[in-house]
C-alpha positions as a Markdown table, in Angstrom:
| # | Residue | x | y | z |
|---|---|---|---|---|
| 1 | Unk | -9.6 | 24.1 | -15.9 |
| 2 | Unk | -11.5 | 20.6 | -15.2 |
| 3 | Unk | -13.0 | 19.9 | -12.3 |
| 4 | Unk | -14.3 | 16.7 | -10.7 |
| 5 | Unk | -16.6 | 16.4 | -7.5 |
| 6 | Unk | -15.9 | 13.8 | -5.4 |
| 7 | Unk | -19.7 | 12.3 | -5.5 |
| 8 | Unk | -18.5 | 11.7 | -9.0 |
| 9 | Unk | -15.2 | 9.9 | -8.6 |
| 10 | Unk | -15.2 | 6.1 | -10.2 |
| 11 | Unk | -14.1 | 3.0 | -7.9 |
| 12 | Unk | -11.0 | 0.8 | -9.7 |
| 13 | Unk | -9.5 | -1.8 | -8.5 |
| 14 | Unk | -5.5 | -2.2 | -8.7 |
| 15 | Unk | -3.6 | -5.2 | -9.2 |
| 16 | Unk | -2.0 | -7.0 | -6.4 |
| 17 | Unk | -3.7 | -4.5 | -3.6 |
| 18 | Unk | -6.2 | -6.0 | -0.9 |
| 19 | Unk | -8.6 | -4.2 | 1.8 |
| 20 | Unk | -8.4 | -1.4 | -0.5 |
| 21 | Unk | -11.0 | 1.0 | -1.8 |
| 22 | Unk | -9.4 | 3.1 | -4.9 |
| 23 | Unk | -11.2 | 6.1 | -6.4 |
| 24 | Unk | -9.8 | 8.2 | -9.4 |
| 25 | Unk | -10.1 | 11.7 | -8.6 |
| 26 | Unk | -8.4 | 13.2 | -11.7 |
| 27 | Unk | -7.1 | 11.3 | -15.1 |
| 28 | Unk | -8.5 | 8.2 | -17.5 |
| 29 | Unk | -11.7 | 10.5 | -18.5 |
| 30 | Unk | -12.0 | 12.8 | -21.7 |
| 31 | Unk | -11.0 | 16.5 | -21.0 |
| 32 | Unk | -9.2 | 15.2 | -17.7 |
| 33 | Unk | -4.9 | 15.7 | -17.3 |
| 34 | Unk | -2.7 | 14.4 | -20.0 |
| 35 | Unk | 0.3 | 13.4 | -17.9 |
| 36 | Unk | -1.1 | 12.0 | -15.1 |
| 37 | Unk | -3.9 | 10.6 | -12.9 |
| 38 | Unk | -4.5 | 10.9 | -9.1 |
| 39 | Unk | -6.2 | 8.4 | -7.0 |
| 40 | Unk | -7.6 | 8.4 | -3.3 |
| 41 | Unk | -7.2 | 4.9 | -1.5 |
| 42 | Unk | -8.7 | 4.2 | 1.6 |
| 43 | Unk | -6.4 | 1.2 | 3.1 |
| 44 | Unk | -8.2 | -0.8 | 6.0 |
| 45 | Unk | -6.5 | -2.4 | 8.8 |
| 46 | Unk | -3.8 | -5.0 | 7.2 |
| 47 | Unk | -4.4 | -3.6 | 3.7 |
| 48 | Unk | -1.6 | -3.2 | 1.8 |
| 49 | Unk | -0.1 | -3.4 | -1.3 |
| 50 | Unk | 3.4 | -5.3 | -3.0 |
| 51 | Unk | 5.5 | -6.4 | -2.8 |
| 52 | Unk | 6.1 | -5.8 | -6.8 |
| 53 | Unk | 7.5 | -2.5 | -9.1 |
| 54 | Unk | 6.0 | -0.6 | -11.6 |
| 55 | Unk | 8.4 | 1.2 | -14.4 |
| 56 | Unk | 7.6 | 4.3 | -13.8 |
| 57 | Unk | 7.6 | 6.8 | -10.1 |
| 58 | Unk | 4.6 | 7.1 | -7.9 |
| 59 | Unk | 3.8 | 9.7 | -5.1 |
| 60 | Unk | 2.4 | 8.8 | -1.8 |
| 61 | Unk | 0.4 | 11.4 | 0.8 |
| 62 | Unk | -0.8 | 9.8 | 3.7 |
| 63 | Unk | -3.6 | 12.4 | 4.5 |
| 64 | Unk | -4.9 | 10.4 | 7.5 |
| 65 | Unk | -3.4 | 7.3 | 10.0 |
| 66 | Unk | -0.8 | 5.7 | 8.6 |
| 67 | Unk | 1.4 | 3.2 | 6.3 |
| 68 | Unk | 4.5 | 1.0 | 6.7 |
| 69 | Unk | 6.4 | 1.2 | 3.4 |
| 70 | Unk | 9.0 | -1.3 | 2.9 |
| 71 | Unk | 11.7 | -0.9 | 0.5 |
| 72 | Unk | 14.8 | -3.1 | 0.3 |
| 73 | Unk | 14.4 | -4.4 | 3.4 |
| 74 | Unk | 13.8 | -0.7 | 5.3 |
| 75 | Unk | 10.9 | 0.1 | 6.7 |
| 76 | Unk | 9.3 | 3.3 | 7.1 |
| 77 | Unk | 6.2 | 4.2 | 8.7 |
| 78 | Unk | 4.2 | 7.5 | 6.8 |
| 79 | Unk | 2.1 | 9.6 | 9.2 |
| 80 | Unk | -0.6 | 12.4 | 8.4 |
| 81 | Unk | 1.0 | 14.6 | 5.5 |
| 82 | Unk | 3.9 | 12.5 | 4.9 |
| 83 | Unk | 4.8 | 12.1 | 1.5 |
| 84 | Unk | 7.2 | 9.5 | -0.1 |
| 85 | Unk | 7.9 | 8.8 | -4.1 |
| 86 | Unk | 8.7 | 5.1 | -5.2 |
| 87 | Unk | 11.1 | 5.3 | -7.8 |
| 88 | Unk | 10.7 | 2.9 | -11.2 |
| 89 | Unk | 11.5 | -0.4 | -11.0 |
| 90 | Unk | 11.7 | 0.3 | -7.0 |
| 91 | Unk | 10.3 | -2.9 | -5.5 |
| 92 | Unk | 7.8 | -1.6 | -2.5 |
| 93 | Unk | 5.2 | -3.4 | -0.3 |
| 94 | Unk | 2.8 | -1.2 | 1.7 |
| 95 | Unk | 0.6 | -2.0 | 4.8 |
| 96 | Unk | -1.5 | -0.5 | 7.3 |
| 97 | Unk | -0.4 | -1.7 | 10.4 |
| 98 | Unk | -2.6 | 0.3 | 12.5 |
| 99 | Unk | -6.3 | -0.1 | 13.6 |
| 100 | Unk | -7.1 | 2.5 | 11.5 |
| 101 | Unk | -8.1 | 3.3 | 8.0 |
| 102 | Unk | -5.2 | 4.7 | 6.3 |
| 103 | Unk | -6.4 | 7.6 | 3.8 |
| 104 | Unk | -3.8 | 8.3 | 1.3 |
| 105 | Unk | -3.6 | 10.5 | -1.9 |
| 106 | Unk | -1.3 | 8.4 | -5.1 |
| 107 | Unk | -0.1 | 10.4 | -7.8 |
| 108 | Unk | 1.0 | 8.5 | -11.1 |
| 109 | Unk | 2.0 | 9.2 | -14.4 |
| 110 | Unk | -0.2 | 7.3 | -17.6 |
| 111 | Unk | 2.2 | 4.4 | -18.7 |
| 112 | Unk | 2.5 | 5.6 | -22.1 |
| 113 | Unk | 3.6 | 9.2 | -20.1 |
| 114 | Unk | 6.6 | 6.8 | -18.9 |
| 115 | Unk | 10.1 | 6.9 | -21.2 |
């Protein structure tokens, strides 16, 4: 088992993101999961992400407010334990539409996990 307190989660930055804060929780640290890494991001109002793709899948929980996740044109709005995946090579733009801070869990694979 490894565990990680919270106090000692790292900030990163992700490309093409704004009025983000990311923290890893699990993954890019020795002794940490081999297949993939989970991050916390706190979205503030008209945060966002996209639009662009990534070749491999990626999980969104929305564990408080809420985001607007466009893809292909549709838009859907996650609320408070909603859950989407983003399939590879799935263009997505995300934004938080709300007044809110959107508090969302994002689960992703390492790229060289990726076939």
């Amino acid at each position: 088992m490894h565990i990680k307190r919270f106090e000692d989660a790292k900030p990163y930055e992700a490309p093409n993101h704004r009025g983000v804060v990311g923290l890893r929780l699990q993954g890019h640290e020795e002794h940490g999961p081999k297949n993939q890494w989970v991050a916390y991001s706190q979205f503030l109002p008209g945060g966002g992400a996209g639009p662009d793709s990534t070749p491999f899948e990626k999980v969104y929980v929305v564990l408080e407010g809420e985001m607007t996740v466009i893809v292909n044109g549709t838009e859907t709005v996650l609320r408070t334990m909603d859950s989407c995946t983003i399939w590879p090579n799935e263009t997505r733009e995300i934004i938080n539409r709300s007044n809110h801070v959107c508090k969302m869990l994002v689960v992703l694979p390492y790229p060289t996990a990726t076939k």
